[in-house]
KOLGUSE-857384 format. One record per atom (N, C-alpha, C, O): residue in one letter; z, x, y; atom name. Coordinates in Angstrom, 2 decimals, decimal comma. Layout:
// residues N
+------+---------+---------+---------+------+
! code !       w !       u !       v ! site !
+------+---------+---------+---------+------+
!    a !       Z !       X !       Y !   CA !
...
+------+---------+---------+---------+------+
This chain:
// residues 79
+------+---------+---------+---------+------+
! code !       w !       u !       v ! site !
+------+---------+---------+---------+------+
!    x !  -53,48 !   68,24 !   54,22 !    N !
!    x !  -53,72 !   67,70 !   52,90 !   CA !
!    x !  -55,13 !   68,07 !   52,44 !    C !
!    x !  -56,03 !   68,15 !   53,27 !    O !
!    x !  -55,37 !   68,34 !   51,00 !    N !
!    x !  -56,67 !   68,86 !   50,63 !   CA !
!    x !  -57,50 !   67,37 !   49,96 !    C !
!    x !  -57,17 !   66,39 !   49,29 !    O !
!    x !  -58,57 !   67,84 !   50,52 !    N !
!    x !  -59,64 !   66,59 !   49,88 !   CA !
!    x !  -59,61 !   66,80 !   48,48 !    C !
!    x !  -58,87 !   67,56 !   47,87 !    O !
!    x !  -60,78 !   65,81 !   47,89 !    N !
!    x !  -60,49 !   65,53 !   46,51 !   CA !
!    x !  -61,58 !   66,84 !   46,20 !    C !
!    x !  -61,34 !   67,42 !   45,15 !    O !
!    x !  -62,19 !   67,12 !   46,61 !    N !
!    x !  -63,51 !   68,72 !   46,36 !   CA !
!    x !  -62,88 !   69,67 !   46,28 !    C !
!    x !  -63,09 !   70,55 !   45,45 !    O !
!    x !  -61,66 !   69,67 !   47,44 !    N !
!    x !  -60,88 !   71,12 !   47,87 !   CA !
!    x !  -59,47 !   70,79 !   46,29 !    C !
!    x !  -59,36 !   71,94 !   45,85 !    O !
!    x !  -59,02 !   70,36 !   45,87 !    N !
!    x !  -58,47 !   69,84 !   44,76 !   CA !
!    x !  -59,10 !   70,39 !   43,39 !    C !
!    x !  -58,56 !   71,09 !   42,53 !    O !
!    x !  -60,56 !   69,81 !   43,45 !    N !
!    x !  -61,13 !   70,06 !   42,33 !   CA !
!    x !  -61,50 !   71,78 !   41,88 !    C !
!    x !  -61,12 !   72,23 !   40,80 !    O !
!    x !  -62,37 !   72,72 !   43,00 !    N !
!    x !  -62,08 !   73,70 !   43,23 !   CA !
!    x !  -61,10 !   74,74 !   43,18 !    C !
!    x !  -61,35 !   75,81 !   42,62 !    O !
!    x !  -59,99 !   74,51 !   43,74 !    N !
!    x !  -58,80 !   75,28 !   43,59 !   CA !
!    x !  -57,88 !   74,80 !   41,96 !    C !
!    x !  -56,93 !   75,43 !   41,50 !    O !
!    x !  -58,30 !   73,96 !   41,55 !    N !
!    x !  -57,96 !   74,03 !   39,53 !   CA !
!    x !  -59,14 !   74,36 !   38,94 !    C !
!    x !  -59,26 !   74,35 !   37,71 !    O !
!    x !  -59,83 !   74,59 !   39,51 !    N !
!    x !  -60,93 !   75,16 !   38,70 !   CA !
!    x !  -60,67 !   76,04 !   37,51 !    C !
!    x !  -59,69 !   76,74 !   37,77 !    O !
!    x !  -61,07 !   76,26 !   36,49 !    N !
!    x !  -60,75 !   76,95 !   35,40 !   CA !
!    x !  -61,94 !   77,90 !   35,09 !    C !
!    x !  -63,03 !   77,39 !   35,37 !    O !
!    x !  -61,98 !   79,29 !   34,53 !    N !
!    x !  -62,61 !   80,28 !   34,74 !   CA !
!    x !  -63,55 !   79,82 !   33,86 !    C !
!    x !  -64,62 !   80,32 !   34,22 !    O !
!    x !  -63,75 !   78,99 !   32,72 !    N !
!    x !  -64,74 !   78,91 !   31,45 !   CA !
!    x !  -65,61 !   77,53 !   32,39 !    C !
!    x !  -66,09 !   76,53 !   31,86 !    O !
!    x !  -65,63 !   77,81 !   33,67 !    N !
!    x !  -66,47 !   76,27 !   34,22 !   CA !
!    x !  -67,31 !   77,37 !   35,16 !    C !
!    x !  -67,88 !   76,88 !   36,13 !    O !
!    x !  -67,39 !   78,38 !   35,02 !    N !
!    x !  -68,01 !   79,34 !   35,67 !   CA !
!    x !  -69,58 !   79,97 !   34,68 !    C !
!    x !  -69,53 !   80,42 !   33,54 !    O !
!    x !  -70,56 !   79,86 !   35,34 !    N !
!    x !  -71,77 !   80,33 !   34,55 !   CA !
!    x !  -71,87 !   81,81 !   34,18 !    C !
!    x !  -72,49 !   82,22 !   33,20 !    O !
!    x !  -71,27 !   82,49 !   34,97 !    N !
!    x !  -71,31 !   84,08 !   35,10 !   CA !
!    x !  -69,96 !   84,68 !   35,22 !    C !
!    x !  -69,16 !   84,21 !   36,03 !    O !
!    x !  -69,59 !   85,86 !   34,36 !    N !
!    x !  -68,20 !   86,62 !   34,91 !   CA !
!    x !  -68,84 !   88,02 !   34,40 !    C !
!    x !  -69,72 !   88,26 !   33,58 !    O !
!    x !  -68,01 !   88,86 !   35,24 !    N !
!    x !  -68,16 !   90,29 !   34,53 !   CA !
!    x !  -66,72 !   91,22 !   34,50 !    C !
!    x !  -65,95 !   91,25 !   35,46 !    O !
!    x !  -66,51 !   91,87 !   33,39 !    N !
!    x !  -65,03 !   92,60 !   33,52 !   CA !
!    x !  -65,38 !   94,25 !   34,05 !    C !
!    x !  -66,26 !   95,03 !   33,69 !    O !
!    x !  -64,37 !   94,36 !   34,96 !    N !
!    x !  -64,64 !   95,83 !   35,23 !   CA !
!    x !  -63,04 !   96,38 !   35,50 !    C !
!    x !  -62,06 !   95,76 !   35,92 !    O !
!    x !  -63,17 !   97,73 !   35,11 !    N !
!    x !  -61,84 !   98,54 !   35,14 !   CA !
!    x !  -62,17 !   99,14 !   36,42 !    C !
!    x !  -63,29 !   99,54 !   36,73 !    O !
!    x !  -60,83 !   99,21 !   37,38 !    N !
!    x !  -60,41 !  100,01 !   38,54 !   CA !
!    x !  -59,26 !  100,41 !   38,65 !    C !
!    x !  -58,18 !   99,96 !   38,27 !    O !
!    x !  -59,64 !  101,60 !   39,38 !    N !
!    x !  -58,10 !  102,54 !   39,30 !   CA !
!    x !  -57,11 !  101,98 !   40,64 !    C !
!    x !  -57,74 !  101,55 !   41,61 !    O !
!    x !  -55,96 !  101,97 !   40,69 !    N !
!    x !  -55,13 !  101,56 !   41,82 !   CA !
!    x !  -55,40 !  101,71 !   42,99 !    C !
!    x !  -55,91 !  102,73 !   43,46 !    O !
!    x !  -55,06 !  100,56 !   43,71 !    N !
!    x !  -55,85 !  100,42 !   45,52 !   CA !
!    x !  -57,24 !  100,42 !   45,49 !    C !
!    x !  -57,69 !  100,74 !   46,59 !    O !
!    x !  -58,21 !  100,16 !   44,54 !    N !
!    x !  -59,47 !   99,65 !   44,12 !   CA !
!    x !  -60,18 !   98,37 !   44,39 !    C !
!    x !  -61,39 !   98,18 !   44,46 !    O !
!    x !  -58,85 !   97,23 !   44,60 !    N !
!    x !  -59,14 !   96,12 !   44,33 !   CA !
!    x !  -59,51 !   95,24 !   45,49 !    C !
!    x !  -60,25 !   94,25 !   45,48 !    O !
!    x !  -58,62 !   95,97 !   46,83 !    N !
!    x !  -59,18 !   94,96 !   47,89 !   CA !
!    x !  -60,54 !   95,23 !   48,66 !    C !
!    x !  -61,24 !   94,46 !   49,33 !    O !
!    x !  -60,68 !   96,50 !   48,36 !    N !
!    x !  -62,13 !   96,65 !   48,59 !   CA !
!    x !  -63,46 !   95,50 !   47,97 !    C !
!    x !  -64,33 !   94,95 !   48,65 !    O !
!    x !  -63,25 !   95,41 !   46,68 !    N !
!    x !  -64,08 !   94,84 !   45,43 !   CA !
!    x !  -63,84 !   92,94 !   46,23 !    C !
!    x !  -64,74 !   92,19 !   46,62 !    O !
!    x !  -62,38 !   92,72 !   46,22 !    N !
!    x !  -62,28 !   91,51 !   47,12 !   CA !
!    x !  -62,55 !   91,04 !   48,44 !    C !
!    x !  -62,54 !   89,89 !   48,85 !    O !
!    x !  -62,84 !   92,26 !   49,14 !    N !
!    x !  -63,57 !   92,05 !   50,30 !   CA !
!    x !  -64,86 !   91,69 !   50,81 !    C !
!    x !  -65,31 !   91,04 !   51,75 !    O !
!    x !  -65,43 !   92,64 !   49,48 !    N !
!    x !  -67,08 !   92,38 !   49,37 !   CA !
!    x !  -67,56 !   90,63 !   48,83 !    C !
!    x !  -68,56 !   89,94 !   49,02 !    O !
!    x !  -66,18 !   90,41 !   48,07 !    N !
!    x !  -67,09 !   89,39 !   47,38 !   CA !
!    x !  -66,58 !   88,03 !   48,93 !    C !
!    x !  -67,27 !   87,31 !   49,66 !    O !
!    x !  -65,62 !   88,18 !   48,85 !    N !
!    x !  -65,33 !   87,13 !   50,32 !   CA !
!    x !  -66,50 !   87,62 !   51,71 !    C !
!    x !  -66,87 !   86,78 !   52,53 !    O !
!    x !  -66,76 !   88,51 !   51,75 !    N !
!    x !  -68,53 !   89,51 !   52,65 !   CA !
!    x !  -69,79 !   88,53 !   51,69 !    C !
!    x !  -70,51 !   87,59 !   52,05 !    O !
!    x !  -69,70 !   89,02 !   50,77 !    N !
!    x !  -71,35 !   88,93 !   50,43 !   CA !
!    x !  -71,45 !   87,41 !   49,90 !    C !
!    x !  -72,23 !   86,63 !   50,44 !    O !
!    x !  -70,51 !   86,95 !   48,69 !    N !
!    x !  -71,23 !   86,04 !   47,82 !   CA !
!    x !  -71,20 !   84,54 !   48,42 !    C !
!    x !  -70,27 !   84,18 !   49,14 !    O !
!    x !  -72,33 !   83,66 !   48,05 !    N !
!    x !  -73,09 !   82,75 !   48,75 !   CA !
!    x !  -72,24 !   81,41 !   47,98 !    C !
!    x !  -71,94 !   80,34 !   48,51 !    O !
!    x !  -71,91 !   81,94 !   46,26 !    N !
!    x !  -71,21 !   80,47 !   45,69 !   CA !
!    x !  -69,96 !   80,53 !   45,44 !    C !
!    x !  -69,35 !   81,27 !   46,22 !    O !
!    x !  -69,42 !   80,10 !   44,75 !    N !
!    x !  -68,25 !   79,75 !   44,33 !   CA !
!    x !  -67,87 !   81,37 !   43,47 !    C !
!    x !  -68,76 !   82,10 !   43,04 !    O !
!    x !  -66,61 !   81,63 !   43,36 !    N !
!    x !  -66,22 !   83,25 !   42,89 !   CA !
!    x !  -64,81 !   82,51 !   42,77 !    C !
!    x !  -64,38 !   81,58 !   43,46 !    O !
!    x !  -63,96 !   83,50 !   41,22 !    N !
!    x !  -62,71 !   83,76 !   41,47 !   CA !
!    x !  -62,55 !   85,38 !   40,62 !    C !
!    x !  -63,49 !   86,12 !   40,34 !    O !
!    x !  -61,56 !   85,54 !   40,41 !    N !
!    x !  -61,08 !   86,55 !   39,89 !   CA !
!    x !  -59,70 !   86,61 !   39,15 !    C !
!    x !  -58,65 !   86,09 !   39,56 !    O !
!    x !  -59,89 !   87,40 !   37,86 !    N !
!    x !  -58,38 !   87,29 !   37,41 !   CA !
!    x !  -58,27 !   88,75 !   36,85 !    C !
!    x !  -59,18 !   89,42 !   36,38 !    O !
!    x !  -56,83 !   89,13 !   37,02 !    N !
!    x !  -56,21 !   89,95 !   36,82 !   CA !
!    x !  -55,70 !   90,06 !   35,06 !    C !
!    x !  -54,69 !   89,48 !   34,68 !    O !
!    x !  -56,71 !   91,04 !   33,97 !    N !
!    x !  -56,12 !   91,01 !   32,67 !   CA !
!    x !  -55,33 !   92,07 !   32,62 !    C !
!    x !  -54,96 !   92,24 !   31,46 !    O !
!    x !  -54,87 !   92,90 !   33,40 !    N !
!    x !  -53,87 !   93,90 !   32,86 !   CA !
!    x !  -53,99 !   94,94 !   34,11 !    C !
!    x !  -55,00 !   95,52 !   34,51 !    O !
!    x !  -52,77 !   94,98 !   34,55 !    N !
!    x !  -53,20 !   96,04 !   36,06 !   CA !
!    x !  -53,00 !   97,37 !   36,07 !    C !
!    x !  -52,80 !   98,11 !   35,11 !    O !
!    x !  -53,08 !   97,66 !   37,45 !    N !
!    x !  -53,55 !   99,66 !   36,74 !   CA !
!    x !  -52,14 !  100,10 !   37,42 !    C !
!    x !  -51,35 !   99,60 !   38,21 !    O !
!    x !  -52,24 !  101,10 !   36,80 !    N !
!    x !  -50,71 !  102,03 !   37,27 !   CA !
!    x !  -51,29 !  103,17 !   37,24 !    C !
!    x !  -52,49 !  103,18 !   36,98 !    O !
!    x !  -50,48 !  104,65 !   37,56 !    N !
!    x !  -50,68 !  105,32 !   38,33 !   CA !
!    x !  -51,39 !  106,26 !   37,08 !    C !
!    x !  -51,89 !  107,34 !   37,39 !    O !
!    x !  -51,42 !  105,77 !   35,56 !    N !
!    x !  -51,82 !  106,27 !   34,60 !   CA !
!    x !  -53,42 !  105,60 !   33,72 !    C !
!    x !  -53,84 !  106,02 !   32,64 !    O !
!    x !  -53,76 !  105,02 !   34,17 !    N !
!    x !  -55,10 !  104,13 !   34,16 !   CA !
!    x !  -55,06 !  103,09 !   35,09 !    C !
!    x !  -54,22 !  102,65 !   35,88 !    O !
!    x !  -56,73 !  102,68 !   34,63 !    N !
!    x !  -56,98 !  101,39 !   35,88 !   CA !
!    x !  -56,68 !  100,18 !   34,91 !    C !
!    x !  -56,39 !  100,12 !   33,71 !    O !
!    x !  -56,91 !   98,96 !   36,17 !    N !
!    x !  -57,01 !   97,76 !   36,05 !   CA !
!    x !  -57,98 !   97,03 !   35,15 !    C !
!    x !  -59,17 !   97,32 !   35,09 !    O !
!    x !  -57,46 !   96,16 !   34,53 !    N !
!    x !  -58,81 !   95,38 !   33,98 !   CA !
!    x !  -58,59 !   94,33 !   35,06 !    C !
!    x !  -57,57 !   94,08 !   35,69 !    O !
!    x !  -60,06 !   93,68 !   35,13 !    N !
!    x !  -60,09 !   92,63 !   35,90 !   CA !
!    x !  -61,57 !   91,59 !   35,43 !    C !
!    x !  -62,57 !   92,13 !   34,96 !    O !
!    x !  -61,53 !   90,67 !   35,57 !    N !
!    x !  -62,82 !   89,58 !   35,24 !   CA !
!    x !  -63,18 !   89,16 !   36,63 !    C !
!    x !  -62,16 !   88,89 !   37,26 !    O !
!    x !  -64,09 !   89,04 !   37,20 !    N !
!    x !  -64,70 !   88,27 !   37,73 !   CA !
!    x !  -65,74 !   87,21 !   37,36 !    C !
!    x !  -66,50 !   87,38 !   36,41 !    O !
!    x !  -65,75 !   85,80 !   38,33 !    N !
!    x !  -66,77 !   84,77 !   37,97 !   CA !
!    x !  -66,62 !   84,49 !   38,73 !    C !
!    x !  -65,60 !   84,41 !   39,40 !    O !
!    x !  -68,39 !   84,05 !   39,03 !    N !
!    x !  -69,27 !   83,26 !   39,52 !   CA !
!    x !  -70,40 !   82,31 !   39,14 !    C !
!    x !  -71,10 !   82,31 !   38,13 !    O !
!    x !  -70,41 !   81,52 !   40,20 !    N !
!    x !  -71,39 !   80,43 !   40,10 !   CA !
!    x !  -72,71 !   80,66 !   39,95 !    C !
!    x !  -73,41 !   80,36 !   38,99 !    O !
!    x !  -73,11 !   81,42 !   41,32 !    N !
!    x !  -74,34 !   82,06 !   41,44 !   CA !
!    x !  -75,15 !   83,43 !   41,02 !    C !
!    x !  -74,74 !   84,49 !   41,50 !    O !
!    x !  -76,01 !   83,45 !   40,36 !    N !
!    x !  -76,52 !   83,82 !   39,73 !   CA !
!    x !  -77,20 !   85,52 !   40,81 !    C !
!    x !  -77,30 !   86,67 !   40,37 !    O !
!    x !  -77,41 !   85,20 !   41,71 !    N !
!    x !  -77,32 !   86,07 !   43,12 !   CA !
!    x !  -76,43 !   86,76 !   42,97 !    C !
!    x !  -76,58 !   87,91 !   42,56 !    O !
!    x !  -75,34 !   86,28 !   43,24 !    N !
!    x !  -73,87 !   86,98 !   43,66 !   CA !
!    x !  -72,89 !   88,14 !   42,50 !    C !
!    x !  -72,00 !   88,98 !   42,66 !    O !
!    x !  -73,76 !   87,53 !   41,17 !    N !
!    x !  -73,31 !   87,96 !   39,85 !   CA !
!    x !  -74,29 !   89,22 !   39,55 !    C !
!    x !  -73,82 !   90,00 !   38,73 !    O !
!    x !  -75,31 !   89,48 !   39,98 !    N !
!    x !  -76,15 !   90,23 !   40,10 !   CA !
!    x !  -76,05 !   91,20 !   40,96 !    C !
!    x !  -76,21 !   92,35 !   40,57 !    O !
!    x !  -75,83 !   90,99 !   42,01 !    N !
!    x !  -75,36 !   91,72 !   43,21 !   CA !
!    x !  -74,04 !   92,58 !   42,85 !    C !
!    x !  -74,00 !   93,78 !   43,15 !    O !
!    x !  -72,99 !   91,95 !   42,19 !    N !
!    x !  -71,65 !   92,50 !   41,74 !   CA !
!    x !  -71,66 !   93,50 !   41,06 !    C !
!    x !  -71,05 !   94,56 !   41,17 !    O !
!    x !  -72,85 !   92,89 !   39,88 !    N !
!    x !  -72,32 !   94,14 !   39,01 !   CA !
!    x !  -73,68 !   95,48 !   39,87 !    C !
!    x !  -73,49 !   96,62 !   39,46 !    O !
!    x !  -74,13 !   95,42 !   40,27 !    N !
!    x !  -75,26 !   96,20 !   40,75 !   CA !
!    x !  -74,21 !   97,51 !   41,90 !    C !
!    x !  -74,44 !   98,70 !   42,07 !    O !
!    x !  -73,18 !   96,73 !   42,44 !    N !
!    x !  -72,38 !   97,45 !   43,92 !   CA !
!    x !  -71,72 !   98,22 !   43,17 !    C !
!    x !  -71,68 !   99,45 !   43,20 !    O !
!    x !  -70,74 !   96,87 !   41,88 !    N !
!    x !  -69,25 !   97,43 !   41,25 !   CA !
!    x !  -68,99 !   98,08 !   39,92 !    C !
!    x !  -67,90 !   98,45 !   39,47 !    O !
!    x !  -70,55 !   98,16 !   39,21 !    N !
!    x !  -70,46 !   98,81 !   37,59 !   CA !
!    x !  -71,23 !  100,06 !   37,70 !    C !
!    x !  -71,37 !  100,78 !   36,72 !    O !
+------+---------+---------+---------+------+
């Protein structure tokens, strides 16, 4: 059973986030980009999927974060 933190967290909604950044990637792009951020970042992160890539363009995707570190760091690795 999840506590009332682990509850609050996992409904979290993306506009309760201080920082996001959108970046386009081309297919099989993405678990790399998700690896780093589950590796590196220190706060709270999610990610959403606006439109995915096929074998004819990439992905859009948003990321957000909490920390101001981690949001910095992102776009510095991933833009």
């Amino acid at each position: 059973m999840l506590a009332q933190s682990d509850l609050e967290i996992a409904s979290r909604t993306s506009d309760t986030f201080e920082f996001h950044q959108e970046i386009h990637q081309n297919m099989g792009e993405l678990d790399d980009i998700l690896s780093w951020c589950r590796r590196e970042c220190l706060g709270e992160w999610r990610w959403r999927m606006l439109e995915p890539s096929n074998a004819h363009s990439p992905g859009h995707y948003c990321f957000y974060f909490d920390d101001g570190r981690d949001a910095c760091a992102f776009v510095l690795r991933w833009r």
